[in-house]
C-alpha positions as CSV (number, residue, x, y, z in Angstrom):
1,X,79.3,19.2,57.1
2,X,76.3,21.1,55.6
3,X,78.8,23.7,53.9
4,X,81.0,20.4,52.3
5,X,77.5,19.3,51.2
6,X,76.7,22.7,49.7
7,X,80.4,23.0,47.8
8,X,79.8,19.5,46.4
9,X,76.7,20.5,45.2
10,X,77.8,23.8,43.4
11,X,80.8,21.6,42.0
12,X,78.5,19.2,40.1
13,X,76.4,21.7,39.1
14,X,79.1,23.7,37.3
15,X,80.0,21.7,33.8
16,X,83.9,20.8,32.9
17,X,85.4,21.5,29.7
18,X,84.0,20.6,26.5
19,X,86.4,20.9,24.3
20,X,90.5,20.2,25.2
21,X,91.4,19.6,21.6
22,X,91.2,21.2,18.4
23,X,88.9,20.9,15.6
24,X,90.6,19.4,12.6
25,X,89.2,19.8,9.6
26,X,89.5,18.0,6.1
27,X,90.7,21.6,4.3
28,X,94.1,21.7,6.9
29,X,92.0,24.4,8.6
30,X,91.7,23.7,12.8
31,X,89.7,25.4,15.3
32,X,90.7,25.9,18.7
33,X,89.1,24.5,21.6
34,X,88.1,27.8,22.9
35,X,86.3,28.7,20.4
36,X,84.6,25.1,20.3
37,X,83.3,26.1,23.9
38,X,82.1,29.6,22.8
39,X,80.4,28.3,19.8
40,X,78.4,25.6,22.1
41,X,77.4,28.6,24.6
42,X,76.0,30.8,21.4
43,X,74.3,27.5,19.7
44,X,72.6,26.6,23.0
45,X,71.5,30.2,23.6
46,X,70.1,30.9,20.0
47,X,70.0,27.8,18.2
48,X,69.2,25.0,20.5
49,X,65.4,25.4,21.0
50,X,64.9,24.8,17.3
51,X,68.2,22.5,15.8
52,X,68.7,20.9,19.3
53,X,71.2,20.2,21.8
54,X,72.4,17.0,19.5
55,X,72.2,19.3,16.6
56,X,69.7,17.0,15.1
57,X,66.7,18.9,14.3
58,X,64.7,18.1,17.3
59,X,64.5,20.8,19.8
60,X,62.1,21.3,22.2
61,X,60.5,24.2,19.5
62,X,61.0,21.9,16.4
63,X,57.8,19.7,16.2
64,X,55.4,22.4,15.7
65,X,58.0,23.6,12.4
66,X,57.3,23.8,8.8
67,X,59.6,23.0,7.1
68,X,61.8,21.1,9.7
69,X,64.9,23.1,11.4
70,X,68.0,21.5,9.6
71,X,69.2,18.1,11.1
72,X,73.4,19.2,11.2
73,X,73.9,15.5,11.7
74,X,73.4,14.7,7.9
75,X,76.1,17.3,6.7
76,X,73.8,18.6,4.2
77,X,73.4,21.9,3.3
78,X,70.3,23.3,0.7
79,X,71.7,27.0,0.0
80,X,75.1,26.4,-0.3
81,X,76.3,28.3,-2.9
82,X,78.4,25.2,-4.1
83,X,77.2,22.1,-6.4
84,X,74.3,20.8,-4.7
85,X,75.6,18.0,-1.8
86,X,78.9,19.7,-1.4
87,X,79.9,21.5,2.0
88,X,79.8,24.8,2.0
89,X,81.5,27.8,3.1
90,X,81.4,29.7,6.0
91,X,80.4,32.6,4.3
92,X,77.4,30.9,3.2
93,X,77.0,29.7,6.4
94,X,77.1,33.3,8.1
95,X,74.5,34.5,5.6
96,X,72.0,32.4,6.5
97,X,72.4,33.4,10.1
98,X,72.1,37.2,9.5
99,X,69.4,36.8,6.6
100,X,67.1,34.2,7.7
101,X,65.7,32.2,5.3
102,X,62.2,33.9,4.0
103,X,58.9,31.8,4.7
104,X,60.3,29.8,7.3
105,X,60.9,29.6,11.1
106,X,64.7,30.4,10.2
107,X,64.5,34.2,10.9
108,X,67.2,36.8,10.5
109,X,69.4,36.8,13.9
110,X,71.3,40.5,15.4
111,X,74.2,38.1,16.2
112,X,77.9,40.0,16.6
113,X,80.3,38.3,13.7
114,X,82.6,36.9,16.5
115,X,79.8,34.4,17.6
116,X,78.6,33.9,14.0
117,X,82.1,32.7,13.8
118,X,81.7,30.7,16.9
119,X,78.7,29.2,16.2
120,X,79.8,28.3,12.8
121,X,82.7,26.1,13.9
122,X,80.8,24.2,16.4
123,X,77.8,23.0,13.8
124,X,80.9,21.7,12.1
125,X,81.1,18.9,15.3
126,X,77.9,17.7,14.7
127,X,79.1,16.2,11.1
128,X,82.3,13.7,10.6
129,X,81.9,15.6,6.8
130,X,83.8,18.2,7.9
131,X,87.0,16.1,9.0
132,X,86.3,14.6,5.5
133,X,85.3,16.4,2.9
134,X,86.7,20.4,2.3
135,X,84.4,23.1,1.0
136,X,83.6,22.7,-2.9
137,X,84.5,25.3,-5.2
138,X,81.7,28.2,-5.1
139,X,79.6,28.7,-8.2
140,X,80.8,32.0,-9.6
141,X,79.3,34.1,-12.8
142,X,81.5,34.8,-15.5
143,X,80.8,38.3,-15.0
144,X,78.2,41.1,-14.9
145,X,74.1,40.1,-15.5
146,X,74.4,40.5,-19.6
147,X,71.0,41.5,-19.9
148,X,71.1,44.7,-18.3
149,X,69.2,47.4,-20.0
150,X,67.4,44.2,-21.9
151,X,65.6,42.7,-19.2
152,X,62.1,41.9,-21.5
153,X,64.3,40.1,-23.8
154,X,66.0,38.0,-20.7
155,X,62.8,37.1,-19.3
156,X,61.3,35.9,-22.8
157,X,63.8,33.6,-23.0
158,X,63.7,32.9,-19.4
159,X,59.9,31.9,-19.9
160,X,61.0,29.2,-22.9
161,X,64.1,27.7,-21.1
162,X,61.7,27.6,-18.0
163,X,58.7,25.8,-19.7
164,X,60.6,23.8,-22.0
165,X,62.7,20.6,-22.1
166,X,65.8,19.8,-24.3
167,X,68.2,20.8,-26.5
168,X,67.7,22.4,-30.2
169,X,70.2,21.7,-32.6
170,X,71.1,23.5,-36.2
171,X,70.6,21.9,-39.3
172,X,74.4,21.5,-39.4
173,X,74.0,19.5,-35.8
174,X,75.5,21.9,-33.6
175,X,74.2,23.0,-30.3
176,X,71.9,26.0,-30.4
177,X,69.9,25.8,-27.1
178,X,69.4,23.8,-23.6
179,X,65.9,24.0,-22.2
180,X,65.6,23.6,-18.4
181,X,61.8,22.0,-18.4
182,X,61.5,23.7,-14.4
183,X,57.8,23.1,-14.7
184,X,58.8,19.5,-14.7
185,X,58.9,20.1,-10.9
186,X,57.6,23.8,-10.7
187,X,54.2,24.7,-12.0
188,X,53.9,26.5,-15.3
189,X,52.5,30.0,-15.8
190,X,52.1,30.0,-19.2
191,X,48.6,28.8,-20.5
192,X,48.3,25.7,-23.4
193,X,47.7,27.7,-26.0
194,X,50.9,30.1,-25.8
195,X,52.8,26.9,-24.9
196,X,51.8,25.4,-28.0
197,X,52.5,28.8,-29.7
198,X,55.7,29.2,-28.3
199,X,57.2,25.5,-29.4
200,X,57.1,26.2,-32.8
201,X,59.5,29.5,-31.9
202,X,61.2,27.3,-29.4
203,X,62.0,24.2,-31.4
204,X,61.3,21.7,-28.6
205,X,58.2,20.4,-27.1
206,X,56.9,22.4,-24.1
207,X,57.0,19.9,-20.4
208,X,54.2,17.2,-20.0
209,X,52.9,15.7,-16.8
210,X,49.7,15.7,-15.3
211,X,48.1,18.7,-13.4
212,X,51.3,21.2,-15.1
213,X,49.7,23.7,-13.2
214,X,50.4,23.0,-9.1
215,X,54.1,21.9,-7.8
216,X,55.3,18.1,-8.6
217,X,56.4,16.5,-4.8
218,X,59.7,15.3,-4.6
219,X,61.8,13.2,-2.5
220,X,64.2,14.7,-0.7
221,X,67.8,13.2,1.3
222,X,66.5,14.6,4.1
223,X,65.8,12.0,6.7
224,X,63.0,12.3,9.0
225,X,62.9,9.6,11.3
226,X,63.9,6.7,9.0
227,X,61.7,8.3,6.0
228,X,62.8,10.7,3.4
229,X,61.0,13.9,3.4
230,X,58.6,14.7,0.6
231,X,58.7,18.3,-0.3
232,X,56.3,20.8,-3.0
233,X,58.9,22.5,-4.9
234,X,58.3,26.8,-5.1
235,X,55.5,28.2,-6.6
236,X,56.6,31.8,-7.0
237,X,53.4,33.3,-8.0
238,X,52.1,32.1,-4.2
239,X,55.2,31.0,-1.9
240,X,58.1,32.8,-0.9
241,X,61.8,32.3,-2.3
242,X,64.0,31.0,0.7
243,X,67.4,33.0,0.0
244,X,65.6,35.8,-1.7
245,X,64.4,37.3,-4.7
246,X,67.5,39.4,-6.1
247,X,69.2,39.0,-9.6
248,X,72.5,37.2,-7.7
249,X,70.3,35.1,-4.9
250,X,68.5,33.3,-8.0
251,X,71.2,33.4,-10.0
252,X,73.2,30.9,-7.3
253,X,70.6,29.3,-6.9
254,X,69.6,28.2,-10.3
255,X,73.4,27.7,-10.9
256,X,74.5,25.8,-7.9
257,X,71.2,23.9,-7.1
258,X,69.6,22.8,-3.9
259,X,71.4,20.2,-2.1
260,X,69.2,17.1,-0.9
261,X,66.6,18.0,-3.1
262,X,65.4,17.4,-6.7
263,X,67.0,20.6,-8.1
264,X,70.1,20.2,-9.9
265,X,73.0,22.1,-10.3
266,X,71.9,24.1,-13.7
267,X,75.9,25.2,-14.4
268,X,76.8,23.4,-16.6
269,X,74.8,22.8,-18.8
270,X,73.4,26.0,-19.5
271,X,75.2,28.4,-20.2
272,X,75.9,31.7,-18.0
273,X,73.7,33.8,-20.2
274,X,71.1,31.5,-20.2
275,X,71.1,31.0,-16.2
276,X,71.1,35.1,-16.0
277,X,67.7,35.1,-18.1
278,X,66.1,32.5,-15.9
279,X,67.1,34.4,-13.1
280,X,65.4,37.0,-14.6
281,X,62.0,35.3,-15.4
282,X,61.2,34.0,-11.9
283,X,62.3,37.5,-10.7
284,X,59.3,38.5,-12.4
285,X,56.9,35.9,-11.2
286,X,58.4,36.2,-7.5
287,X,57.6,39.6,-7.8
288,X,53.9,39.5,-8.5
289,X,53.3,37.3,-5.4
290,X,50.2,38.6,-3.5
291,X,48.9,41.1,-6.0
292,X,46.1,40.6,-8.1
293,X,47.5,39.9,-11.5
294,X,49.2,36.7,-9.5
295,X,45.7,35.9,-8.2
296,X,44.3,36.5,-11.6
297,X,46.7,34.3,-13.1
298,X,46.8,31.1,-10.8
299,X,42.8,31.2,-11.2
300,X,43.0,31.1,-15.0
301,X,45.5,28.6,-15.1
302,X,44.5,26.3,-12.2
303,X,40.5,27.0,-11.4
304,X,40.4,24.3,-9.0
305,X,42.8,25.4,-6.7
């Protein structure tokens, strides 16, 4: 009797099979159940504390995290690599895992590729997306950076497409040049006076909100609760840039944009070229964070802070 008791016991202790059916997903890719129940093991072994066992956001780890670990539930992905709101790839997907994301709890994780892999499918239960909607189309260069060799030039006009708003036309009505206007969410780095000085070179009117000099907050799609989170967009010169500082990592993410969030996808409308020297200007203000001409500048352009 007590050794019926103690096989019953071990028999409910011991889970049945997850997964006895495929994954199938909306680009007429499937995963099989086995890796399903692999994926499950990895995520609850590395990702659970954080993300959660519903793949929510709400781990046992999560409350004390800023910003929040990723609610899979919504389907939306900020560093996609893909127009902002579309799915992404699993690529992009795998890189966050190995790189982390810099300045948050998301750190870099010595995981082997097959249980990136793994892991990767699984988050993809968490979503009906995925049985929807197929991966967009990545946002590609046309080629090489064009301003190699030229960088000061790229990140002059970085600065004006950055700071500015608009388009400037020819006299004969034809397109010369899109303005960004980042500052309209980021915070300028240029003072007044070389703003002012830099329209008349421009042709547009610099951006115009109150206090130009700290990050505008923005509403995000990301749910918390039954509120939308409110997040401070980047200020280079003092925060660090999620998916890195290098040419290609702000390139995509200029190009692409942030899904959920107030940044758009910047390709189109500007143009390749014009992406490449923004890209290059917050390079250049990413890469004084922490030194003293950054602590120089945010005290001359925003005493208060």
């Amino acid at each position: 009797m007590r050794r019926a008791l103690l096989l019953l016991l071990v028999l409910a202790g011991c889970r049945g099979v997850r997964f006895s059916q495929p994954l199938a997903l909306a680009e007429g890719k499937s995963v099989p159940p086995a890796v399903l129940e692999e994926g499950h093991e990895r995520y609850m072994l590395y990702c659970y504390a954080c993300h959660g066992e519903k793949g929510d956001g709400r781990g046992p780890a999560a409350p004390g995290m800023r910003p929040a670990p990723r609610d899979f539930t919504q389907g939306m992905f900020k560093f996609a690599g893909v127009p902002a709101g579309g799915l992404p790839h699993d690529d992009d997907l795998d890189a966050i895992i190995r790189n982390g994301l810099d300045g948050t709890p998301m750190l870099p994780w010595d995981v082997s590729p097959p249980e990136r892999h793994a892991i990767i499918q699984y988050l993809k239960t968490f979503s009906p997306r995925w049985k929807e909607e197929a991966p967009a189309p990545k946002v590609l260069p046309d080629g090489p950076d064009p301003w190699q060799g030229k960088e000061t030039e790229a990140i002059e006009l970085g600065k004006r497409i950055y700071h500015f708003s608009g388009a400037k036309m020819s006299k004969e009505g034809q397109l010369e040049q899109i303005f960004a206007g980042c500052s309209t969410c980021h915070p300028a780095y240029v003072p007044e006076e070389e703003l002012k000085e830099l329209a008349a070179l421009t042709g547009v009117g610099p951006v115009e909100r109150e206090d130009l000099y700290r990050p505008a907050a923005k509403e995000t799609e990301y749910l918390a609760g039954d509120h939308k989170l409110v997040i401070l967009p980047t200020d280079f010169l003092f925060q660090r840039v999620k998916t890195g500082t290098s040419l290609p990592a702000l390139y995509r993410a200029i190009a692409a944009g942030i899904g959920g969030t107030a940044m758009p996808v910047w390709k189109p409308p500007l143009a390749d070229r014009d992406i490449w020297a923004l890209a290059h200007y917050v390079k250049s203000l990413a890469d004084l964070r922490g030194t003293a001409p950054a602590l120089e500048r945010q005290a001359r352009l925003n005493p208060g802070r």
